[in-house]
C-alpha positions in Angstrom: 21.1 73.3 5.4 21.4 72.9 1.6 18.8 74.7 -1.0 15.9 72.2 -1.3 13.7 73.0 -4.1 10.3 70.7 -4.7 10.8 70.0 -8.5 7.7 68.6 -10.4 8.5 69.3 -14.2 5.9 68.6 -15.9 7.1 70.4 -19.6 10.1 68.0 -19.8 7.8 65.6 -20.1 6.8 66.5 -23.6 8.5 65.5 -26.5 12.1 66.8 -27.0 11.2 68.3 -30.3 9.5 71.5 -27.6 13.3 72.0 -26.3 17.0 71.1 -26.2 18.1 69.5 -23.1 20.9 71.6 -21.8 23.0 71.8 -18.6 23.7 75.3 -17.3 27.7 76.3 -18.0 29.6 76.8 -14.9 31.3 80.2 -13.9 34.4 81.0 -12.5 33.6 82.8 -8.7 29.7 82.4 -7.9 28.7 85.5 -5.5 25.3 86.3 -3.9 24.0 89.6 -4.5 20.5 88.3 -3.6 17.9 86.6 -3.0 14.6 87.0 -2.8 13.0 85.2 0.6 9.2 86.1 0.0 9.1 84.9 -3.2 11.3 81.9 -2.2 8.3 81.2 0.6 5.6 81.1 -2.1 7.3 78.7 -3.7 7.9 76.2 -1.3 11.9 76.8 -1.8 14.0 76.4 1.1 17.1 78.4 1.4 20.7 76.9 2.3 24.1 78.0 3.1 25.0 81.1 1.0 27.7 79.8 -0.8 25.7 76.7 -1.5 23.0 78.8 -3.3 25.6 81.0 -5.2 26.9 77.6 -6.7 22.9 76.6 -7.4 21.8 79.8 -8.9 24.7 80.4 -11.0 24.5 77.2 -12.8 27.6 75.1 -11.1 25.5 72.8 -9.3 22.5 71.4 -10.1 19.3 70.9 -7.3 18.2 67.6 -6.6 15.3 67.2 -9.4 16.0 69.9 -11.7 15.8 68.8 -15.5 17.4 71.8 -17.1 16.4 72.5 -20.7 16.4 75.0 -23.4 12.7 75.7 -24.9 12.1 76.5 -28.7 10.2 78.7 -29.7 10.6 81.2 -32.9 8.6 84.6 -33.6 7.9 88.2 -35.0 10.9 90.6 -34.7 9.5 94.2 -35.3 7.5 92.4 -37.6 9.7 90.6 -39.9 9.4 86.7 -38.7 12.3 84.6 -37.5 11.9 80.9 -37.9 14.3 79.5 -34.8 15.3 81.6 -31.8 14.9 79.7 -28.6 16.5 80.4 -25.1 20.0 81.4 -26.5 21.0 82.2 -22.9 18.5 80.6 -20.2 18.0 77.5 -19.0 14.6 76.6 -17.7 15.8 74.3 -14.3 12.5 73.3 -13.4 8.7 73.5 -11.9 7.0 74.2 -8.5 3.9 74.4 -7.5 4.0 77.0 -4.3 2.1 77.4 -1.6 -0.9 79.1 -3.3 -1.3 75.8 -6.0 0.4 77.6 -8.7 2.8 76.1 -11.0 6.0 78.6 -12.2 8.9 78.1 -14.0 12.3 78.3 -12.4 14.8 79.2 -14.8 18.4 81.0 -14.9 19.5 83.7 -17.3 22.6 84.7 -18.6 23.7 80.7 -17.5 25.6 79.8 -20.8 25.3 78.6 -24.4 22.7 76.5 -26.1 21.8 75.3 -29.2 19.7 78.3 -30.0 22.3 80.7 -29.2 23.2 81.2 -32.9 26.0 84.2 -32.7 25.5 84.9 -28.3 27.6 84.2 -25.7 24.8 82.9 -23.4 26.1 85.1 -21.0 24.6 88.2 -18.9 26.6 91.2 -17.6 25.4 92.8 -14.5 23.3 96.0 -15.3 20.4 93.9 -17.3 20.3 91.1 -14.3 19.8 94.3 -12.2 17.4 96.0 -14.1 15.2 93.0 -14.5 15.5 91.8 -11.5 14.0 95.5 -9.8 11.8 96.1 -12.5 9.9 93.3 -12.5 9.8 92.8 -8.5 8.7 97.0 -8.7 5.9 95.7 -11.5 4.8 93.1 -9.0 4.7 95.3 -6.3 2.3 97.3 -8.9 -0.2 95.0 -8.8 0.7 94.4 -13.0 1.4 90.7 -13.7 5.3 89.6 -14.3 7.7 87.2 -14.4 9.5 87.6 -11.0 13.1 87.5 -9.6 13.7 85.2 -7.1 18.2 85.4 -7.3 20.7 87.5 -8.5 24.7 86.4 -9.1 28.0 87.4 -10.2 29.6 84.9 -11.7 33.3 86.7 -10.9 33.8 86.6 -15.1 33.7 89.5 -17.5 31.4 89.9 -20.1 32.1 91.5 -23.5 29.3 93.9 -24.9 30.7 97.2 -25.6 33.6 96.9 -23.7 34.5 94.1 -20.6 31.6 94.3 -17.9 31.3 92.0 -14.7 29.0 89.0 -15.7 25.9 88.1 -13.7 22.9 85.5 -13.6 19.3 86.0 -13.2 17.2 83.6 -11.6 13.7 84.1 -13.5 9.9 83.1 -11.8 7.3 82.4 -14.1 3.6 81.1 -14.4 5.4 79.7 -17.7 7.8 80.9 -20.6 5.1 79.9 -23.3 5.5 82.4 -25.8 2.8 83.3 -28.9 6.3 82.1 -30.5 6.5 78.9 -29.2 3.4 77.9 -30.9 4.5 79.6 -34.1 7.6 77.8 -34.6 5.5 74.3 -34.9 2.6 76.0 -37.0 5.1 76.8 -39.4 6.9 73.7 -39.5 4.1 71.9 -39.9 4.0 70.1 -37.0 0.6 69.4 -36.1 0.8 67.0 -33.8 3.5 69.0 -31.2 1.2 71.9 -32.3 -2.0 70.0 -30.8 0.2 69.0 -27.7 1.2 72.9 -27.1 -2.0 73.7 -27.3 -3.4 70.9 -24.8 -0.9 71.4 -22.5 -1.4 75.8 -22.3 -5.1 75.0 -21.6 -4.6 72.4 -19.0 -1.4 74.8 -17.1 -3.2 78.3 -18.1 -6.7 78.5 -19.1 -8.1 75.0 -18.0 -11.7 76.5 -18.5 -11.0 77.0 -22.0 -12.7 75.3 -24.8 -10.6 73.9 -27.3 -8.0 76.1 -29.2 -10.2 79.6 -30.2 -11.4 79.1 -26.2 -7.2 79.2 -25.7 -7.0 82.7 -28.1 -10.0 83.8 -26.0 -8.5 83.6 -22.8 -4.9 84.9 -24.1 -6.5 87.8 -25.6 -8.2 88.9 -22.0 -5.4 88.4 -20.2 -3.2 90.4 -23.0 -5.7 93.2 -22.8 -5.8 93.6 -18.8 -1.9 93.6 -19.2 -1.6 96.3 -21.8 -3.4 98.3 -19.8 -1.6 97.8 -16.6 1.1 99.2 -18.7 -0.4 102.0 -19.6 -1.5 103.2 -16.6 1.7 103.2 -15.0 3.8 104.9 -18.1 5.6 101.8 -18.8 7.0 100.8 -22.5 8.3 97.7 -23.0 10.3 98.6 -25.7 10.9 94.9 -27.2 6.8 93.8 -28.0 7.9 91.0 -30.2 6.0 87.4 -30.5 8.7 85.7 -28.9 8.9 88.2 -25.9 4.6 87.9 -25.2 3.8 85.5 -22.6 0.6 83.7 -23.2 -0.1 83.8 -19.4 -0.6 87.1 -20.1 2.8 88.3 -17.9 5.3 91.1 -18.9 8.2 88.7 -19.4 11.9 90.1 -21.2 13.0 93.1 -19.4 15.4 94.5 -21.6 15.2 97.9 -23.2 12.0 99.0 -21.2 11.4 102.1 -19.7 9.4 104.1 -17.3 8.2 107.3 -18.9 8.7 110.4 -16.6 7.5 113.3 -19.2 4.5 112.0 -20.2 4.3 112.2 -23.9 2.2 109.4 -26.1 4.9 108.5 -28.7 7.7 107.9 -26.5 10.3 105.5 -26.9 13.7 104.4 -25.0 14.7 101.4 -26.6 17.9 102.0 -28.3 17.2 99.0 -31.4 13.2 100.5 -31.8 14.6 103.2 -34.6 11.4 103.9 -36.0 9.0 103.9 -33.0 7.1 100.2 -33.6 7.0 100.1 -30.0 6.3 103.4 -28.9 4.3 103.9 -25.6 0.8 104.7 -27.8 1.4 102.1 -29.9 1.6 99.4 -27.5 -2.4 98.3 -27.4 -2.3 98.0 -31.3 0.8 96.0 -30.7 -0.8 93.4 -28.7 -3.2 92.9 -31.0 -0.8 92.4 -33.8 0.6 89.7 -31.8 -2.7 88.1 -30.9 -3.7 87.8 -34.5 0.3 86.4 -35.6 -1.0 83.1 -32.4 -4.4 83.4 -34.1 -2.9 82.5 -37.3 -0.7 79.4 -35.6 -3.8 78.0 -34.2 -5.8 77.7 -37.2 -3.1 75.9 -38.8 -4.4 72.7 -36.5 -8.2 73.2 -37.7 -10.0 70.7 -39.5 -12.3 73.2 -40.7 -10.1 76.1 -41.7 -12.8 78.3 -43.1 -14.8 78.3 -39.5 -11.4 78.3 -37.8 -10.7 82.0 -39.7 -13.9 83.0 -39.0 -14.0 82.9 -35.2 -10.5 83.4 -34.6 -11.5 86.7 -36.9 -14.3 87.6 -34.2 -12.0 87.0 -31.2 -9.0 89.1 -32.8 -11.5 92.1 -33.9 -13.0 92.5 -30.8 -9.4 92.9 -28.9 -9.4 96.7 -29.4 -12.9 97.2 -27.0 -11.8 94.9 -24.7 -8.3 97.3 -24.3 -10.4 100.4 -24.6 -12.5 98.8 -21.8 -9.3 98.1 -19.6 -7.4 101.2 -20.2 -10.8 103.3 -19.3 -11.1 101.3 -16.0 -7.4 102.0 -15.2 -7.2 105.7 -15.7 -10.7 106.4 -14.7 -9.4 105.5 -11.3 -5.9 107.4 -11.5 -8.2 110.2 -11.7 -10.8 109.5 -8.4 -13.7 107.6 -10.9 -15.2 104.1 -9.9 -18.3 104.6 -11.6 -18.4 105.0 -15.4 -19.9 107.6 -17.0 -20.1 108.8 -21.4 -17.7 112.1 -20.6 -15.1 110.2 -18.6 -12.9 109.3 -21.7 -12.9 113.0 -23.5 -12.0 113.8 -19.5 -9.2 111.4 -19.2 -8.0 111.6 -22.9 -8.1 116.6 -22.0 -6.2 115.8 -19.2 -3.4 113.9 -21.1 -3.3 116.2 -24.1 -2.6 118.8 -21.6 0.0 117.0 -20.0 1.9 116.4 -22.9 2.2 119.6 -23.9 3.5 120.9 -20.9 5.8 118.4 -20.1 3.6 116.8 -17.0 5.7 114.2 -15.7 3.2 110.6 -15.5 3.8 110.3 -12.4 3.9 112.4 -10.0 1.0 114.3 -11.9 -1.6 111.5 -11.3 -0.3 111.2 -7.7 -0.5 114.9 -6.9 -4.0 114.6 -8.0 -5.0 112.7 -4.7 -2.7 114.9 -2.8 -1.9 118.7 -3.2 -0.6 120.9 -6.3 -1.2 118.9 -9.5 -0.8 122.3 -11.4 2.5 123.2 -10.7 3.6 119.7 -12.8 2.6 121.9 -15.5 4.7 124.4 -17.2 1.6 126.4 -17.7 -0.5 125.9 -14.7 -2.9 127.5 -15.8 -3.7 124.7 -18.4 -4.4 122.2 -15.6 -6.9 124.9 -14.4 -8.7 124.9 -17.6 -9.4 120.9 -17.0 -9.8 121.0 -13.4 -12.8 122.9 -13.1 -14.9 119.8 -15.2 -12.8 117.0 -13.1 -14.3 118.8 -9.9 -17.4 118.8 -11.1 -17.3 114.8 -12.1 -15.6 114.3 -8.8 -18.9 115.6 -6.6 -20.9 112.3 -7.9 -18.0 110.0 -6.5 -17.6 108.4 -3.2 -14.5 108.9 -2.1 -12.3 109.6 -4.7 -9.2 110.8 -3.0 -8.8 107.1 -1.7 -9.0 105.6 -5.5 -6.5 107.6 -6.6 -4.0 106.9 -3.8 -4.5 103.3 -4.8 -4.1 103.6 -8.4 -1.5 106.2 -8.6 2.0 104.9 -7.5 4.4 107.4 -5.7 7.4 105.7 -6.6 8.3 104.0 -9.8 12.1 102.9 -11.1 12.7 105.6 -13.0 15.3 105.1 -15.7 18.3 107.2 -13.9 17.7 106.1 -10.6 17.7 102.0 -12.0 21.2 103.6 -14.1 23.0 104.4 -11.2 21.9 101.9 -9.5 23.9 100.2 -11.7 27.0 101.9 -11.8 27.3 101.5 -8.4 27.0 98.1 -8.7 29.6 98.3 -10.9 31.9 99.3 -8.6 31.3 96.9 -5.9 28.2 98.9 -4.7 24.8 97.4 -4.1 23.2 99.6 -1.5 21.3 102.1 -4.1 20.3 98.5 -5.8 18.6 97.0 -2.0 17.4 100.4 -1.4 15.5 100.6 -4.7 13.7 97.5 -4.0 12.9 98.3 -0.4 11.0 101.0 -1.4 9.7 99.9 -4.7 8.4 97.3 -2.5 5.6 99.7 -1.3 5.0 101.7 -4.3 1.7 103.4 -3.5 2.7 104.1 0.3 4.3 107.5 1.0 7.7 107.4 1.8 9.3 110.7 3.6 12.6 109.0 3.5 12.8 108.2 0.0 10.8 111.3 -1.5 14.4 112.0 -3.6 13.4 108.8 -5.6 10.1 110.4 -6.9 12.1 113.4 -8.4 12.3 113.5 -12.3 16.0 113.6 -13.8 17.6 116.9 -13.6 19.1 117.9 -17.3 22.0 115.8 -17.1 20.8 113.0 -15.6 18.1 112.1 -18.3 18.2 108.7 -20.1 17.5 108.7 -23.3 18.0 105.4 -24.7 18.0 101.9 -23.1 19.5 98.8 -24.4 19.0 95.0 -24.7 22.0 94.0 -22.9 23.0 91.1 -25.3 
C-alpha cells in the first residue's frame, strides 16, 4: 500500500505573485520517527509502507497531487518591519479537506532552500521538529487551537547551528499558513489587486460569514482574543509574537522558542532572542492587539474610502482589549471552580495570582491542586494561600459543582521545558522512548495519571531551563 493523500489545492490556484513554486530538496537516509494515525484519519490520508512514507515526508518523493510551493508573506519583527521573509525552510505540499469538511494545509519543514531563504540553510535539526511536534499535539490535546503534527523524520544528514546536529523534517497541519504578514507584504507593495484576492480568498476559506474586509478584522480579532487567552490560562509564552508568526485562523502556529511557565511569575520570558521582554508572558494580550492593528493597517490600504476605512477599523482595534479581558476572565474564572460571573471575581482571580508570584507557586500544579487536595503547600508561605482562601470558599458556596470545572480547566500535565529538553537529548542519541512517552500522556492532559505523576514535577535546581531557542 503506498501513502495516498486527497490533494485539492485550492491556494496554488492564485496568482504566483502569493508564492514561489518550489520542490522540496531531497535528503540523504529518510527515517520514520512518527507519524501521527489520528490525525492522518481526519484527514482522509491513508498510510503506506514505512519506508514509502519516510521518502514522502521527508521531501524525496512527491504524492500524487501535491503542488509544493513556497508562500510570501513579509511582517513585524519585535516591531521593526521586514519587507520579504517567506517560507525560508517549508514547503506547503498541498490541501485536504478531512473528514469533518475542513480544509488544512499540509506542509513540510526543515525540507530545503527557497527563494525566501535569504542567509538559511532550509534545513531543521532534530530538537525543534521534536519540540513542535509535542507541543503543538499537547496544545491540541488542551483544547487551545494549533497547527498540528501529523510526521516527524530524520533525514540521516547533519545540521549546522552551534555545532553539527542530526537533521529532521516536520510535517506541519494547518487550517492555513495565512499570516497578518502575508497580507502586509502586498499592502506595502502596493498591490491592490493580489491584496483584494488575499482578502476574498481568507473570507471564503476562514470567515465565510464575514462582510467584506473590516467583517475579515472582525472575525481575526475574535479568534485572536479566544487564543490569547487559551494561552494564558495554561502558562504558555510564545516567545516569537511577530506578524509573520500570527495565523489569521486564529491558531498558535511557529513553535520555536516557546515555553511553558512552571513558577508562575507575569513577566516571564524564555526565549533566548526576546532580550528585552517584548514578548513576555503579561505582555502577550497587548501584543496581539499590536498585531491586529499592523493587519488593520494592510486592509485599509484597499479602501475606497480611506477616512471611513480608519474609522471602523479604529472601533474594531479599540475594542480588542474587552474582548481579551472578557476571554481571559472566562478562562481563569473556571481554573478556579466559577461558571457564573460575578463583579469580585477579577480582584479574586487577579489576589490569587499576586500571591502566587510571590511565593513562587508553580501555574500548574497550583490551579490543579485547587480541585484536588493541598493547594497551600505550592506556596512557600502557606499561609498566604490561607489569607485568599477563605474569600474563594466563600465565592465557591454559590457554584454548582465547582470541583468538576476546575478538573476540566486545569491540566495535570503540561510539556514542561526540561522534560521536552531531555526528551531531546535522548533523541539525540538514538533514543525516542521519553519523546512517545511524552505524547502518550500529553495526549490526556487533564486525566490523572498515577504512572506518569513524575512528569507533573517542577525542575529540580539543576534541571531548570532558562532560555529556549529558535532552532534556525
Amino acid at each position: 500500500m503506498t501513502l495516498t493523500i486527497p490533494f485539492d489545492n485550492s491556494y496554488a490556484r492564485l496568482p504566483d505573485g502569493f508564492f514561489a513554486r518550489q520542490a522540496p530538496e531531497p535528503v540523504r537516509a529518510p527515517k520514520m520517527i512518527a507519524f501521527n494515525e489520528p490525525l492522518a484519519r481526519i484527514l482522509n490520508v491513508s498510510s503506506g509502507d514505512l519506508q514509502d512514507m519516510a521518502e514522502a515526508f521527508a521531501g524525496n518523493t512527491l504524492p500524487e497531487g501535491a503542488e509544493p510551493l513556497a508562500q510570501l508573506y513579509s511582517g513585524h519583527q519585535f516591531g521593526h518591519y521586514n519587507p520579504q521573509l517567506g517560507d525560508g525552510r517549508a514547503v506547503l505540499l498541498g490541501e485536504t479537506v478531512g473528514t469533518d469538511g475542513i480544509r488544512r494545509d499540509i506542509q513540510l519543514k526543515g525540507s530545503g532552500r527557497t527563494p525566501f531563504s535569504r542567509q538559511g540553510d532550509g534545513r531543521a535539526w532534530l530538537g525543534p521538529v521534536l519540540r513542535e511536534y509535542v507541543v503543538s499535539e499537547a496544545m491540541h490535546a488542551l483544547g487551545i487551537p494549533t497547527t498540528r503534527a501529523l510526521a516527524a523524520v530524520e533525514t540521516g544528514e547533519i545540521v549546522l547551528r552551534e555545532g553539527p546536529m542530526p537533521g529532521a523534517v516536520l510535517t506541519r497541519v494547518a487550517h492555513s499558513h495565512l499570516r497578518v504578514g502575508t497580507f502586509q507584504v502586498f499592502a506595502a507593495r502596493g498591490q491592490l489587486d493580489h491584496l483584494r484576492q488575499l482578502i476574498d480568498y481568507a473570507i471564503a476559506r476562514h470567515y465565510p460569514q464575514a462582510d467584506g474586509p473590516m467583517g475579515l478584522l472582525r472575525a481575526v480579532r475574535d479568534a485572536q482574543a479566544r487564543l490569547i487567552a487559551g494561552w494564558m490560562s495554561v502558562g504558555f509564552i510564545h516567545g516569537v509574537m511577530n506578524t509573520d508568526n500570527c495565523a489569521i485562523s486564529g491558531e498558535t502556529i511557529d513553535y520555536g522558542p516557546c515555553a511553558f511557565m512552571d513558577t508562575y511569575h507575569p513577566n516571564t520570558v524564555y526565549s533566548s532572542i526576546d532580550r528585552m521582554g517584548r514578548y513576555a508572558y503579561s505582555n502577550q494580550p497587548d501584543i496581539a492587539v499590536w498585531n491586529l492593528a499592523q493587519l488593520a493597517t494592510a486592509l485599509i490600504q484597499q479602501a475606497e474610502d480611506k477616512e471611513a476605512a480608519v474609522e471602523e477599523a479604529t472601533e474594531i482595534v479599540h475594542a480588542m482589549p474587552d474582548l481579551l479581558q472578557d476571554n481571559w476572565l472566562r478562562r481563569f474564572r473556571a481554573k478556579i471552580g466559577l461558571t457564573r460571573a460575578e463583579d469580585g471575581d477579577l480582584q479574586l482571580i487577579s489576589d490569587l495570582l499576586t500571591r502566587m508570584a510571590q511565593n513562587q507557586a508553580d501555574f500548574t500544579n497550583t490551579f490543579r491542586a485547587l480541585g484536588g487536595s493541598a493547594p497551600r503547600d505550592q506556596f512557600t508561605d502557606p499561609e498566604a494561600f490561607d489569607g485568599w482562601a477563605e474569600g474563594w470558599q466563600a465565592r465557591l458556596q454559590r457554584e454548582a459543582d465547582p470541583k468538576a470545572t476546575m478538573q476540566s480547566a486545569n491540566p495535570a500535565f503540561i510539556p514542561r521545558n526540561h522534560r521536552v529538553e531531555q526528551m531531546i537529548q535522548a533523541a539525540v542519541q538514538g533514543d525516542y522512548a521519553p519523546f512517545h512517552r511524552l505524547n502518550a500522556v500529553l495526549a490526556q492532559p487533564y486525566t490523572d495519571q498515577p504512572d506518569a505523576a513524575e512528569l507533573m514535577n517542577p525542575p529540580a535546581s539543576d534541571e531548570v531551563v532558562s532560555a529556549t531557542f529558535c532552532g534556525t
